[in-house]
C-alpha positions in Angstrom: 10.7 12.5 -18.2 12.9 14.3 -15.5 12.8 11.8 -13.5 14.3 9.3 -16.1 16.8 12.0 -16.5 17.5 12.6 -13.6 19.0 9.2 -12.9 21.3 9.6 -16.1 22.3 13.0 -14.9 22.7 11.5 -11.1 24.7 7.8 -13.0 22.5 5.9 -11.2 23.3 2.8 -12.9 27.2 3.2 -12.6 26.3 3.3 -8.6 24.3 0.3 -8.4 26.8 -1.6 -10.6 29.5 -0.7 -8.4 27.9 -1.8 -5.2 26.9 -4.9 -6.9 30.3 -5.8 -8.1 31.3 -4.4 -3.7 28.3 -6.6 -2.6 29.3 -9.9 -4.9 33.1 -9.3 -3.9 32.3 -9.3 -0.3 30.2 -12.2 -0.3 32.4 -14.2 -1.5 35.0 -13.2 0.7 33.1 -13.9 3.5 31.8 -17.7 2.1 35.6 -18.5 1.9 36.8 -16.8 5.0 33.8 -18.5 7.0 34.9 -22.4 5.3 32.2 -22.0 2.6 29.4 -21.4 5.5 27.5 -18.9 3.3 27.4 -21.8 0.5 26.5 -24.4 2.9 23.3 -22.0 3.9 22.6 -22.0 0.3 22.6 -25.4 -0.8 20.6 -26.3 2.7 18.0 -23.8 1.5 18.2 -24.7 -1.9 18.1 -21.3 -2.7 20.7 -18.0 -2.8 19.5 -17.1 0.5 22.4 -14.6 1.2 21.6 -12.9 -1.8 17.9 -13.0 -1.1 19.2 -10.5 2.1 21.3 -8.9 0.6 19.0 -7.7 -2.1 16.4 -6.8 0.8 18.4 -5.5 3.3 21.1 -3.6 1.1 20.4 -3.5 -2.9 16.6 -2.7 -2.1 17.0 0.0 0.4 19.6 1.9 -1.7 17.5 1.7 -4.8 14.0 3.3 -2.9 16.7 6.3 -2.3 17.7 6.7 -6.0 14.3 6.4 -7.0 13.8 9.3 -4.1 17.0 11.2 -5.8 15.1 10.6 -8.9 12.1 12.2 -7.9 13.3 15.6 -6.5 15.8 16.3 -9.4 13.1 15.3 -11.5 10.8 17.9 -9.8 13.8 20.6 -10.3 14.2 19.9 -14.0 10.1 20.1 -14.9 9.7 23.2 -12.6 13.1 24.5 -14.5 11.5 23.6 -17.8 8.0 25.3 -17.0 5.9 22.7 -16.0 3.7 22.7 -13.1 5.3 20.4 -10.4 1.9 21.0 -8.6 0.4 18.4 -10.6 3.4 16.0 -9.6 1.6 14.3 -6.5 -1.3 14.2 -8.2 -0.3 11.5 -11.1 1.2 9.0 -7.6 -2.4 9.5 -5.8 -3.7 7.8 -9.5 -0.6 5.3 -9.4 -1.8 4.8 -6.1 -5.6 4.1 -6.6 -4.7 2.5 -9.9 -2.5 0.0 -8.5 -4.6 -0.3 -4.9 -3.7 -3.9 -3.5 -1.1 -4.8 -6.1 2.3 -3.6 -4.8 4.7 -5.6 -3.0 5.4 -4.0 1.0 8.0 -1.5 0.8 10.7 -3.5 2.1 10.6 -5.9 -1.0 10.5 -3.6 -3.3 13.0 -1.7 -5.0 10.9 1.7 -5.6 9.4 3.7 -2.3 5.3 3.2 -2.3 3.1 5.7 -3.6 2.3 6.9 -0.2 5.9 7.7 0.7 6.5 9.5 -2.8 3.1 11.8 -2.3 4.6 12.9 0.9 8.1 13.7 0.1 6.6 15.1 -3.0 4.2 17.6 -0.7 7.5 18.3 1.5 9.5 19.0 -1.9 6.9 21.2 -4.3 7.3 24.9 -2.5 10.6 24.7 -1.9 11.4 23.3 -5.8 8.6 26.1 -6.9 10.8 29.1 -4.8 13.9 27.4 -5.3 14.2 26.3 -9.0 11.7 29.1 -11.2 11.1 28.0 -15.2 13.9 29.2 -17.4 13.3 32.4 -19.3 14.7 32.9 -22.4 14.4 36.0 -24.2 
């Protein structure tokens, strides 16, 4: 749950709009600027192969680090709430066995593998833990 919050609190999907809408402007720019090059790569591939890179090289990347963003304010709002973020790496080492063989390599995908969220999460948890105490309320 915190980490669903956690990108409404951080307006995740405002940013990626607003780089899409960038992204979209620019290419365009760029296919008329170049003669229509970008469209000519396009039709001769018979697919949107500028976009295809695009979505790897920019959209993808800069969604792995909200989902990172996601993760650690997530982690501050549980610990802040009362729960124990210790057990936070442990439901990604069961994503990971669960889902052994099945994800797409990093660079195609638009979430950071399990591996790479159990370690930031291990970097994260004592700091959160010191950092970010539960809430009393008395």
């Amino acid at each position: 749950m915190g980490h669903e919050i956690a990108h409404a609190v951080a307006k995740h999907s405002v940013e990626r709009a607003s780089r899409g809408a960038i992204l979209n402007t620019g290419t365009q720019l760029i296919d008329i600027l170049s003669g229509g090059k970008l469209s000519q790569v396009n039709r001769a591939t018979g697919m949107n192969t500028v976009g295809l890179l695009s979505q790897l090289g920019i959209m993808n990347p800069f969604s792995r680090k909200q989902e990172s963003e996601a993760d650690f304010l997530g982690m501050i709002f549980s610990s802040l709430s009362g729960y124990d973020i210790r057990e936070t790496v442990k439901i990604w080492e069961r994503m990971k066995e669960f889902n052994k063989g099945k994800t797409p390599p990093q660079f195609m995908s638009t979430h950071p593998s399990a591996d790479n969220r159990i370690k930031k999460i291990n970097e994260w948890t004592n700091e959160i833990i010191l950092d970010y105490p539960p809430i009393k309320i008395s």
